[in-house]
C-alpha positions in Angstrom: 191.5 66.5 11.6 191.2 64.0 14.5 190.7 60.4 14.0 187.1 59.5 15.9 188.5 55.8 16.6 191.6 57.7 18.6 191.1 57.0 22.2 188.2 54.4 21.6 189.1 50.6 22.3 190.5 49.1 19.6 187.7 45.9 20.4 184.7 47.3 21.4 182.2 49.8 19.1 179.3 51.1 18.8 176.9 48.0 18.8 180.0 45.0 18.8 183.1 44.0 20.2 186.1 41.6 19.0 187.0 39.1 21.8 188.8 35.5 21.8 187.7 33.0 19.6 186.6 29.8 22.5 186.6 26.6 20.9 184.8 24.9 23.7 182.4 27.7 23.6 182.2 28.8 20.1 182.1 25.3 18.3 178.7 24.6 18.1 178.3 27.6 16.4 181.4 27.4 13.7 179.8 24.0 13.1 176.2 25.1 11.9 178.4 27.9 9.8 180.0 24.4 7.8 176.9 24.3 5.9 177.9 27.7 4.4 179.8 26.5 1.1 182.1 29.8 1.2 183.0 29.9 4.8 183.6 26.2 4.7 186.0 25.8 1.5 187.9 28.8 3.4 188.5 27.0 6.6 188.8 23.4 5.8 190.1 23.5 2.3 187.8 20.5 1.3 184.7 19.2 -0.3 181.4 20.5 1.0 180.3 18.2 3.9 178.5 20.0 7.5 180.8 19.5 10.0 179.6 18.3 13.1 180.8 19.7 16.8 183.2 17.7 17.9 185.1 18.6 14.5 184.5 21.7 14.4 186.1 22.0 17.9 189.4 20.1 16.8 190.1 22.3 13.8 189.3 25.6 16.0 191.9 24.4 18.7 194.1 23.4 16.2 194.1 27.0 14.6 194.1 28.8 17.2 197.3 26.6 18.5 199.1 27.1 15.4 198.5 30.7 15.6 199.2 31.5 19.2 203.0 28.7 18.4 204.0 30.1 15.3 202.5 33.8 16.1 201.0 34.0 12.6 197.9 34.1 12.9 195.0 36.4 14.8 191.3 35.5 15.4 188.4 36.9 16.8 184.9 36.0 17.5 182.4 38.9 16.6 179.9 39.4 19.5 176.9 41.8 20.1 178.4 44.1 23.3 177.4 42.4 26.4 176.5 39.2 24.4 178.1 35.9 24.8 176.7 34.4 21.5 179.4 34.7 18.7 177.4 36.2 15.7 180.8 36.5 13.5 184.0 36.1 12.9 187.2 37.9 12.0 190.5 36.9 11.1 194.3 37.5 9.9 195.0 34.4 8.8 198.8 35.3 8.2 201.0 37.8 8.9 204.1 39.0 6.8 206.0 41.4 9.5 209.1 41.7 7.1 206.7 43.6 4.7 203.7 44.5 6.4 201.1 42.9 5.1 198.0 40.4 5.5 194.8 39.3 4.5 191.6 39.3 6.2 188.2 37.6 6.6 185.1 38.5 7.6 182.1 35.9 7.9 178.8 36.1 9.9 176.4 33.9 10.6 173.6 34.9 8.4 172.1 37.8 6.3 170.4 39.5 8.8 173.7 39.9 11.4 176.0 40.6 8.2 173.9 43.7 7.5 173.7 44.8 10.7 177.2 44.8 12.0 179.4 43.8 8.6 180.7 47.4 8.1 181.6 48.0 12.0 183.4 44.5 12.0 185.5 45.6 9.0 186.3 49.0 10.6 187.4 47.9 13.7 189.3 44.4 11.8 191.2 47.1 9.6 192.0 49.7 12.5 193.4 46.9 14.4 195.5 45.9 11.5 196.8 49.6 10.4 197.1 50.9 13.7 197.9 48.1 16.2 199.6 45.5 14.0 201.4 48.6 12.1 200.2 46.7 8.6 200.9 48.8 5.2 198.6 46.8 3.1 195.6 44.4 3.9 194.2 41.9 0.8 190.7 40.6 1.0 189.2 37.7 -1.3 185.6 37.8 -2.8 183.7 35.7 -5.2 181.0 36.4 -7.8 178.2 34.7 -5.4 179.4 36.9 -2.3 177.4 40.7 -3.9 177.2 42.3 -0.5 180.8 41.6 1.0 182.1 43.0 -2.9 179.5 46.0 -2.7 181.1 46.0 1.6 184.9 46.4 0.7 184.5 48.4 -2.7 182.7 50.8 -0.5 185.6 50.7 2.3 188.1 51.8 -0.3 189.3 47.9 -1.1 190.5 48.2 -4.8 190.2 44.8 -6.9 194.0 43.5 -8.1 192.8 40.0 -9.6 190.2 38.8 -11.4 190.2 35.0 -11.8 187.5 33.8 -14.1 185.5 31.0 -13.1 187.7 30.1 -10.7 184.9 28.6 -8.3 182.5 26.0 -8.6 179.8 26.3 -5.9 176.4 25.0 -6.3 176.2 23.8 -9.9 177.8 27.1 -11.0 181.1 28.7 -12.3 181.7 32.3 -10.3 184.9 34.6 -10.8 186.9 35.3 -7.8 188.3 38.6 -6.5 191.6 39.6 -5.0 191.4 43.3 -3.2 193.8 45.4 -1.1 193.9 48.5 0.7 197.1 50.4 1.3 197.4 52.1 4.9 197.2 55.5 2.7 194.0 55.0 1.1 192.7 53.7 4.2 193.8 57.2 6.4 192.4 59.0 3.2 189.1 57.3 3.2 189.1 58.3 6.9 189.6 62.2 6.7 187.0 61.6 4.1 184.3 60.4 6.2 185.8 63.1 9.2 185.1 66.1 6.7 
């Protein structure tokens, strides 16, 4: 059976499009995201504290650096087609070439924009890492406070590895936290699935 995404871009769908991540233009935005405990442990590593532009716009140059030196890394902003506001972000953080693997992020700004266009980001992320970047496997990370991304990739075929127990302490609670992958198999099973 043929493969819808086969001779589609591998950036732009049906309502979004992947495109360079712009720290000049794109900062302001990453900065009011800080105030997201999740997205901010994941990117700076550190206590909870908004970040304000001018940081923000250091660290995103300094990743994207890194990333474009050491060709590790890949980042994209998330925008509406025809849109220059950057509504979300996707990312492989790291690459292993020797055996084919990575792990990827997904984060949008708010609810409203993660329902909406969550699922397309992921399928076009996971295309360009299966088909493009020739990955064999592709690990996610989840925590207990996170419901709809856990419903998002349980859904897209991601199957939970890890199970660390109260490994996260976010606003005055304890929450487990979730390793997933997805083998290149599954994922071109799951997509003859949804073909049939």
């Amino acid at each position: 059976m043929d493969n819808p995404m086969l001779g589609k871009s591998l950036f732009v769908g049906e309502q979004i499009e992947l495109t360079a991540l712009d720290a000049e233009k794109d900062s302001a935005i990453f900065a009011d995201w800080t105030r997201d405990p999740i997205f901010h442990r994941r990117i700076f590593r550190k206590e909870l504290q908004p970040k304000p532009e001018s940081i923000v716009k250091k660290k995103l140059q300094e990743i994207l650096k890194e990333a474009d030196e050491k060709h590790e890394g890949i980042y994209f902003a998330v925008r509406k087609i025809g849109s220059p506001e950057m509504i979300g972000m996707v990312w492989f953080p790291w690459i292993d070439a020797q055996h084919q693997t990575s792990t990827l992020g997904v984060k949008f700004g708010g609810d409203e924009d993660f329902d909406a266009h969550a699922a397309e980001a992921l399928r076009l992320a996971l295309y360009y890492g299966f088909m493009e970047l020739s990955l064999h496997r592709v690990a996610v990370n989840a925590r207990g406070d996170e419901q709809k991304w856990l419903e998002l990739i349980e859904q897209t075929g991601f199957l939970r590895e890890v199970q660390r127990r109260e490994n996260v302490f976010s606003q005055g609670r304890y929450f487990d936290e979730y390793a997933y992958a997805l083998l290149k198999s599954e994922w071109k099973q799951k997509q003859s699935e949804v073909i049939a």
